[in-house]
C-alpha positions in Angstrom: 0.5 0.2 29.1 -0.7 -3.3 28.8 -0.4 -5.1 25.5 -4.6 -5.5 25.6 -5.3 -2.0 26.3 -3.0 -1.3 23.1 -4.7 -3.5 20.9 -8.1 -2.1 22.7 -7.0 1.7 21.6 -5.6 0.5 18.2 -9.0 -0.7 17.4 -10.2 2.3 18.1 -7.8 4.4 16.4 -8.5 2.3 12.9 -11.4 3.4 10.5 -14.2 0.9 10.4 -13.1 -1.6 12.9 -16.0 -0.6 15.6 -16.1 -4.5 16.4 -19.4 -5.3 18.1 -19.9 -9.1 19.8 -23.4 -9.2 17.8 -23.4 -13.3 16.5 -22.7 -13.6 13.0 -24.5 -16.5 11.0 -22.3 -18.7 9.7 -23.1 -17.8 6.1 -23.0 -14.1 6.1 -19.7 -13.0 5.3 -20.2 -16.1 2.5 -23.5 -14.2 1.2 -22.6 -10.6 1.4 -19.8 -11.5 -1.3 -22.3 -13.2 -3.5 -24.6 -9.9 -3.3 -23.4 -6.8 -5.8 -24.5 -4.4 -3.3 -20.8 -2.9 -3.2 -18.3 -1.7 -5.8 -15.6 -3.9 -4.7 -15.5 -7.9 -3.6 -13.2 -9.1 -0.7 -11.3 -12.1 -1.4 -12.8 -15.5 0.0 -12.7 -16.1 3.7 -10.8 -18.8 3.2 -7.4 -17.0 1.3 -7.7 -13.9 3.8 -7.4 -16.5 6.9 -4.2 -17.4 5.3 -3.0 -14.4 4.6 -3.7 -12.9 8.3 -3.8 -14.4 11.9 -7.8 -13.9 12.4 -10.2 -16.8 12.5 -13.1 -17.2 10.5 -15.5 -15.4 13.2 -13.2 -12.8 13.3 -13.0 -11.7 10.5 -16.5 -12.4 9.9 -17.2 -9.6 12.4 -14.6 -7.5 11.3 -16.0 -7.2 7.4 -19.3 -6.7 9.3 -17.8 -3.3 10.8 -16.1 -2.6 7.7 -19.4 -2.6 5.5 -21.6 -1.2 7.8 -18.8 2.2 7.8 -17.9 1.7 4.1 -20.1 0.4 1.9 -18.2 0.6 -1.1 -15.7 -1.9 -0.1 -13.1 0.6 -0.2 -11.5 3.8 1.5 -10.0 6.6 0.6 -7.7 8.7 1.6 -10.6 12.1 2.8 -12.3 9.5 3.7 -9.7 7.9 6.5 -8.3 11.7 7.4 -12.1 12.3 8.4 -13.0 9.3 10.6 -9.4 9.9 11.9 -9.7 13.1 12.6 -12.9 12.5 15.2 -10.0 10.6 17.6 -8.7 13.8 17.8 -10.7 16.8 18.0 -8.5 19.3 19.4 -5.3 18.4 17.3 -4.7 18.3 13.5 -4.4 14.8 12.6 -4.6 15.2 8.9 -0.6 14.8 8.2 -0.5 11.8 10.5 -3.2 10.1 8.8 -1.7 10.3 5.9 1.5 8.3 6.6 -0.9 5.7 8.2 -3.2 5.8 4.9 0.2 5.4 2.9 0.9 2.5 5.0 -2.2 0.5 4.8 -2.6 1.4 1.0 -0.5 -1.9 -0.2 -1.0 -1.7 -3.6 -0.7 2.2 -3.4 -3.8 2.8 -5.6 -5.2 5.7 -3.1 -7.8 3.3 -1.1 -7.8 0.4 1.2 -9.8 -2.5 0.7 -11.1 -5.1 3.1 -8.0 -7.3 2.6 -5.6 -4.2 2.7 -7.2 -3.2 6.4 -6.9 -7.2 7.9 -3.7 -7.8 6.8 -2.3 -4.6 8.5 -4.0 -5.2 11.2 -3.4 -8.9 11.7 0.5 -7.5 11.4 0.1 -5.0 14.1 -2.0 -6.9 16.7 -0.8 -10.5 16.1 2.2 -10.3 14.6 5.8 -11.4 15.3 8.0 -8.5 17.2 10.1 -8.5 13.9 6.7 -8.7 11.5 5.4 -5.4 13.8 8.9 -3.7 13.5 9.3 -4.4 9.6 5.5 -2.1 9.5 6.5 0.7 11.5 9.9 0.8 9.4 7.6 1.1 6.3 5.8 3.5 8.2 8.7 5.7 8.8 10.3 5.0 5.6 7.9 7.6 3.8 9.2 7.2 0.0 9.6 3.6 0.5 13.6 3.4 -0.6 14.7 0.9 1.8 16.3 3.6 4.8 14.6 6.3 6.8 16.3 9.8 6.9 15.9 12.3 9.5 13.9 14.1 7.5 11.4 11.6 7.2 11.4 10.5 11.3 10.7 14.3 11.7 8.0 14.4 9.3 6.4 11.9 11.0 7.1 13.0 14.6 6.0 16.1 13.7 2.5 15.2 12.3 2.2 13.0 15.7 2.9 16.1 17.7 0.6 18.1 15.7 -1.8 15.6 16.8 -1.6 15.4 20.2 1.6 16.4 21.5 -0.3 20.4 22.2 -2.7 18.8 24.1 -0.5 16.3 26.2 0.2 17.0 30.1 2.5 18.2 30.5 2.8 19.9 26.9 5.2 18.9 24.5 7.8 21.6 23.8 7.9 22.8 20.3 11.4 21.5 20.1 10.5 17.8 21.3 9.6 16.5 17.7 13.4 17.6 16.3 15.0 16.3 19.8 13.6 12.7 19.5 14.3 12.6 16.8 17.8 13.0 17.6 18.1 10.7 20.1 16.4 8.4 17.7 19.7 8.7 15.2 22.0 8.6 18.3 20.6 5.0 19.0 19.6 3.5 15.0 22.0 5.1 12.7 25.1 3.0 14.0 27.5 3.5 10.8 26.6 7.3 11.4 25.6 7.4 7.1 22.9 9.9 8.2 20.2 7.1 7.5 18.6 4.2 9.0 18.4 1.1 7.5 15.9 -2.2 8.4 19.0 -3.9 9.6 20.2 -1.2 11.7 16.3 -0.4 12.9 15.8 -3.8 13.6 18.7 -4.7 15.6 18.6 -1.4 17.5 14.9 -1.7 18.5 15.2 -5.0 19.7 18.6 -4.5 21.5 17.7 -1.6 23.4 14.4 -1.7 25.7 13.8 1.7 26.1 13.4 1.7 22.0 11.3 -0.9 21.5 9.1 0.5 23.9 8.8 4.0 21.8 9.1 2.4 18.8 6.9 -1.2 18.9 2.9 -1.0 17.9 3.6 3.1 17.4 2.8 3.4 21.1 3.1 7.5 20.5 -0.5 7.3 19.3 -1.9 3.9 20.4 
């Protein structure tokens, strides 16, 4: 799969980030803060175009999306399970959505805000190999201690084959979750500790092609 047709489904995939080409004055983003129409203000354009790769337009058409689908600034977690859930009809994407929410959620108050959604996304779409490894790492490491267990790989694959994996052609054995699992641990856990640390997930994603490839931009659902 091409790296634009990625980034074209990953848009896709994310909660209001329906990115229309419609112009954007030059002042809007600039005037929408001023207004109390929502519960919670963005940071200036200005600190968020430091913080992520977008420029000014873009994100200017980004926070367009984002209002328009939440116009309270922020969302939570039903909220994100629900718009989610419409990418995949047939599957049960609640779990899934979840560790995604879990991921976005920086500051881990249960919602994500403008800044919270840009800065993810910048990561994902824009950033460095390492910068889009270190995220799906956090992604995996589901209670955030620094190493992933198998456990926690299997709770994950597991949501992703609850998903999809029923629906995929041809279908995904029950088993398949477990088994990559496996072959996951085989390849990362290289002082055979039964967990994975950033170290060993880093340097066996990026020494081994066929790895990166299953793990880099969380192709399994891109």
């Amino acid at each position: 799969m091409s790296r634009k047709n990625m980034k074209q489904r990953f848009l896709k995939l994310l909660p209001c980030c329906h990115v229309d080409s419609t112009p954007v004055r030059q002042n809007s983003i600039e005037e929408d803060f001023e207004l109390a129409t929502v519960c919670y203000r963005p940071d200036s354009l200005e600190k968020m175009m430091e913080q992520t790769k977008f420029s000014k337009t873009e994100l200017q058409i980004l926070y367009r999306s984002f209002k328009n689908e939440c116009p309270s600034g922020l969302v939570n977690e039903e909220t994100f399970k629900l718009i989610y859930s419409h990418f995949f009809p047939h599957g049960d994407s609640s779990a899934y959505a979840h560790f995604l929410f879990e991921a976005f959620d920086r500051h881990k108050n249960g919602a994500i805000s403008f800044e919270d959604f840009v800065v993810g996304l910048s990561i994902i779409l824009r950033g460095t190999v390492t910068d889009r490894l270190c995220w799906a790492f956090s992604l995996y490491d589901l209670n955030k201690d620094g190493c992933i267990t198998k456990e926690e790989m299997n709770d994950i694959m597991k949501s992703i084959y609850d998903m999809m994996g029923k629906y995929t052609h041809p279908c995904m054995k029950d088993s398949a979750p477990r088994e990559h699992v496996e072959s996951f641990f085989q390849k990362m856990d290289r002082n055979n500790d039964g967990v994975v640390t950033m170290e060993e997930f880093l340097e066996s994603c990026q020494k081994d092609e066929a790895l990166m490839e299953s793990m880099q931009m969380l192709d399994h659902v891109i």
